[in-house]
N, C-alpha and C positions, 0 to 999 in steps of 0.2 A: 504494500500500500504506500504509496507517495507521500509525500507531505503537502499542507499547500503550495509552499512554493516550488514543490516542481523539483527541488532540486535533489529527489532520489534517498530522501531520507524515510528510515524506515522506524514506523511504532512497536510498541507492544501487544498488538493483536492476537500475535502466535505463542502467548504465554499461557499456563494453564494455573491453579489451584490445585495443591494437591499437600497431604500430610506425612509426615515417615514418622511412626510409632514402633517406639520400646519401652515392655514395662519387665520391671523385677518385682519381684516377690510386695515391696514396700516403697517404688518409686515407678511411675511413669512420668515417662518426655513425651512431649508430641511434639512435633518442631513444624508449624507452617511456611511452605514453599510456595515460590511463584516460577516456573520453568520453562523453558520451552517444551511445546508440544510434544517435538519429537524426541523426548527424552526416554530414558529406557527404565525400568525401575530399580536398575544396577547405578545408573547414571545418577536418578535422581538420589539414592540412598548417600551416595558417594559424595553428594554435592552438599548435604545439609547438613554434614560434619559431624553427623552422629557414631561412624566408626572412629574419630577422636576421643571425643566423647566417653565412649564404651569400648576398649578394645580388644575386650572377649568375644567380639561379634565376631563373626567368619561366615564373610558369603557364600565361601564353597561349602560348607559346610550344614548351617542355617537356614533352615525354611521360611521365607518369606510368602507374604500371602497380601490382597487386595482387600478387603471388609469380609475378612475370614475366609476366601478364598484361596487355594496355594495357587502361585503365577510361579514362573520362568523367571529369571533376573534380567530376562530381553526382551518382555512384556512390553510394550507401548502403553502410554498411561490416557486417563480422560481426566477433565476438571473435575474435581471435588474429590479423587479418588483419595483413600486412606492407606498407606505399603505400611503393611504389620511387619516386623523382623520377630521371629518365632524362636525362646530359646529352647536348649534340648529339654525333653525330660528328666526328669530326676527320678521317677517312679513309673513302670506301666498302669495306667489307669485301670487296664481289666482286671491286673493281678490286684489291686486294692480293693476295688469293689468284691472279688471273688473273698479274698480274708474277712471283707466287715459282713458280708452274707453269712459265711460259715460262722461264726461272731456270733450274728445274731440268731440261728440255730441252735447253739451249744447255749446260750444263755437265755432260752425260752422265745425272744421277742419274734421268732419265725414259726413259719409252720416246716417241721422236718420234712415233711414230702413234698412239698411244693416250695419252698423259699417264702412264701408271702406273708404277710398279716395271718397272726394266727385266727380260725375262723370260733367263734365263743359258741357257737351252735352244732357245729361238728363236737362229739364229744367221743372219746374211746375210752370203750370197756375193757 
């Protein structure tokens, strides 16, 4: 897009809106950007200084995601998008859930044959 005067200057049209979020355990950053379009969500991660910031992040390594989405680090971005940087787990969540169920089994609060709420009308002789 030209400027008025013609003389080939160019605006901020092809800039977009967009966030790079990390949170720990007890702190989240969200850092707002304003970027070129054609940025990449490796590009834009790189550019908002949040690997300074944090430098246990590792792209290669770290799943990054769009508003809970997993994307590619060569994603193309849109205005308002949100780039999550994911850290590892610490724990499998199935393996946690599976111990508090058997938990709750062994200490009455389940039903031994089905996992659920125990039923107060089902009674065994």
């Amino acid at each position: 897009m030209r400027s008025a005067s013609g003389r080939g200057r160019y605006t901020a049209v092809n800039l977009i809106r967009v966030e790079v979020v990390y949170a720990l355990p007890y702190q989240q950053t969200v850092l707002s950007l304003k970027v070129p379009a054609a940025d990449t969500v490796r590009q834009v991660i790189e550019q908002s200084g949040i690997l300074q910031q944090y430098p246990e992040i590792d792209l290669d390594t770290d799943m990054v995601g769009v508003f809970g989405r997993q994307v590619k680090l060569g994603q193309p971005l849109h205005d308002g998008d949100r780039i999550e940087i994911y850290r590892p787990l610490l724990a499998d969540p199935k393996e946690i859930r599976r111990r508090r169920a058997e938990q709750a089994k062994e200490e009455g609060r389940a039903d031994k044959v089905t996992g659920g709420r125990p039923d107060p009308k089902r009674t065994r002789k």
